[in-house]
N, C-alpha and C positions, 0 to 999 in steps of 0.2 A: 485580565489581559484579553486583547478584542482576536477571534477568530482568524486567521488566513485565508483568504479566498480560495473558494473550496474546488475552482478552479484553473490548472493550472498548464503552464505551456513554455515547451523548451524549442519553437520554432520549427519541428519536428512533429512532437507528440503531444495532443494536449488532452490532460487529464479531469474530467469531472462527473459531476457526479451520473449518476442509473439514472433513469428516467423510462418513461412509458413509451417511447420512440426504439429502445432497444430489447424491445421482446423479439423482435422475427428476425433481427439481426444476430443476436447471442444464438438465437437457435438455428438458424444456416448455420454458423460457423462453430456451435460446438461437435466436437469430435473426440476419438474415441481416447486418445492424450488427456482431452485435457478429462474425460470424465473417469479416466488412472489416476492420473494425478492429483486431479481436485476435488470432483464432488461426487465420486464415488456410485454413479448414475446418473443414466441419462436423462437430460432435460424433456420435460414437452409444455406446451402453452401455458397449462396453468400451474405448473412450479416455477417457470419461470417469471409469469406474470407477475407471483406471490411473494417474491426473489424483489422481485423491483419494487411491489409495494412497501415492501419490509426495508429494502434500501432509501426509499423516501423517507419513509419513517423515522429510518434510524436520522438520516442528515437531517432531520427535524430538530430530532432530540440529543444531538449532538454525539450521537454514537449509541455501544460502545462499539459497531462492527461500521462502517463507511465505506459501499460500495463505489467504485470509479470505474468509467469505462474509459479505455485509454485509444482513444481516437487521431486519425490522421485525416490527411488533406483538410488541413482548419478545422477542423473538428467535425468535420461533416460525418465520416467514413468511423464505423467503430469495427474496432482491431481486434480486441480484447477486453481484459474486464482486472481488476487490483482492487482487493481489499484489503482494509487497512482495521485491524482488532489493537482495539485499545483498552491497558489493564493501569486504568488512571491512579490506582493503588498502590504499583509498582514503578510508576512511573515510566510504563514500555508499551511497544506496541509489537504484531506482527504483520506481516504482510504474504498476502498469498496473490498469487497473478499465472495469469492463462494469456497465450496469443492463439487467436485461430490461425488454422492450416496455412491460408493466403497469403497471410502476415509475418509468418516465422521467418528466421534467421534475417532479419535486418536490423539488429539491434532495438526494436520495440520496445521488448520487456525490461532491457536494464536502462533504458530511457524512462522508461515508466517508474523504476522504482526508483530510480534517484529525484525524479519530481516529487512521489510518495514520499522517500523522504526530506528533501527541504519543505513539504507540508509538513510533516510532523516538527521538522524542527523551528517552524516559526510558532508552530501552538504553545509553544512556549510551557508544554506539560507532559513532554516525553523525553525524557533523556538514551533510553536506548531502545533500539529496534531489533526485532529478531526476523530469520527468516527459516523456516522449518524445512528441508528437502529430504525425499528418499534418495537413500546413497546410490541408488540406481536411476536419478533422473540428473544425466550428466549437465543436458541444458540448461535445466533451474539453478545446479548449480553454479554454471559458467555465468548465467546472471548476478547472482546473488555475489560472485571475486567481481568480475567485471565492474558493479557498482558501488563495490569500497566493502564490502561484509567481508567482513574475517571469519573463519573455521572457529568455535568453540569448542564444540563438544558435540560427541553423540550420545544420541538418548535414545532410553528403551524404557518407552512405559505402555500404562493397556494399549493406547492406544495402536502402538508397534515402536518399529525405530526408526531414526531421522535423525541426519546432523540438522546441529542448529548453527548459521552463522549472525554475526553480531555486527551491529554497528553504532559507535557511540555516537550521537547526539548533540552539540557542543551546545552551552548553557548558553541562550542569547545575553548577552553585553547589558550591564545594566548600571547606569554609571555610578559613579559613588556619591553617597550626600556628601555637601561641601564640609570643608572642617570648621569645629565649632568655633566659636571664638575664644583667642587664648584671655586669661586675667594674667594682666602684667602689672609689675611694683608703680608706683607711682613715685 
C-alpha cells in the first residue's frame, strides 16, 4: 500500500516533517513545560541538531519514530513539534506533541493530532493510536478528549504512571472481489 503524504494540512495547521531549518526555531521556543513533559531536559544546538538528523533518518526509513513540526501561517512559522512512534507489530502507534509558549491555547495541538491521526490512518498499518499523559498535565489531556481519544486506563510501570487515551483507527474500505460465477443446470 503506497505511503500518505508525509505532509499535511488542515488550513490552519500544516504538519511535516523536521528538517535542518528547525534547529534555532525548536530551540527559542523550548521551555521549561515542554522539557516536564516531554524530553525530560533541556535542549541546546547539538541535541537538537542530532534530533533532526535522526528525524531525517527515521522518514527515510519509514520510521519507527516520525518527527513532524506542526507549523502555522502556510507553513512558514513552526509552532511545535508531534511524534508519531510506530509499533507495526501491534499494529498501533503513539503520539507525543509540544506547542511553544507563543503558540498555546489556540487549539494548535488538537489540530495537530487529528492531522497525526488521518496520517496514520491512511497508512493503511495502524489500526489504533494511543496517547500517554501524566494525570497531572491537564492541557495534554484536554488535547487528547478534544481530538476524539477516549480514557483507557492508567498505568503504572518503570517508567512511572500515565493515563493512556485511545483511539480506534477505522480499517480503510477495500472493496470486495466480484462474485464468482455461479454453475447453473443446463
Amino acid at each position: 500500500m503506497p505511503r500518505p503524504s508525509n505532509t499535511l494540512a488542515d488550513g490552519v495547521v500544516v504538519l511535516s516533517p523536521l528538517g535542518w531549518d528547525d534547529v534555532e526555531p525548536h530551540l527559542a521556543g523550548e521551555d521549561a513545560e515542554l522539557v516536564r513533559w516531554l524530553s525530560g531536559g533541556p535542549g541546546n544546538r547539538a541535541t537538537v541538531r542530532a534530533h533532526v538528523r535522526r528525524a531525517i533518518e527515521r522518514w527515510r526509513d519509514d520510521g519507527p519514530k516520525l518527527s513532524f513540526g506542526i507549523r502555522i501561517d502556510g507553513g512558514s512559522v513552526l509552532a511545535g513539534t508531534i511524534d508519531v512512534e510506530l509499533d507495526p507489530a501491534m499494529r498501533c502507534a503513539g503520539l507525543l506533541y509540544g506547542i511553544y509558549p507563543a503558540y498555546r491555547r489556540r487549539g494548535l495541538a488538537t489540530r495537530a493530532v487529528r492531522l497525526a491521526a488521518r496520517y496514520l490512518g491512511e497508512r493503511g498499518d495502524v489500526r489504533r493510536i494511543s496517547i500517554d499523559v501524566d494525570p497531572n498535565n491537564v492541557p495534554s489531556i484536554g488535547v487528547a478528549r478534544r481530538a476524539g481519544f477516549r480514557f483507557l486506563r492508567h498505568v503504572v510501570d518503570d517508567e512511572g504512571d500515565f493515563d493512556r487515551y485511545e483511539l480506534i483507527v477505522r480499517a480503510p474500505v477495500v472493496p470486495a472481489p466480484p462474485p464468482r460465477p455461479r454453475h447453473g443446470r443446463l
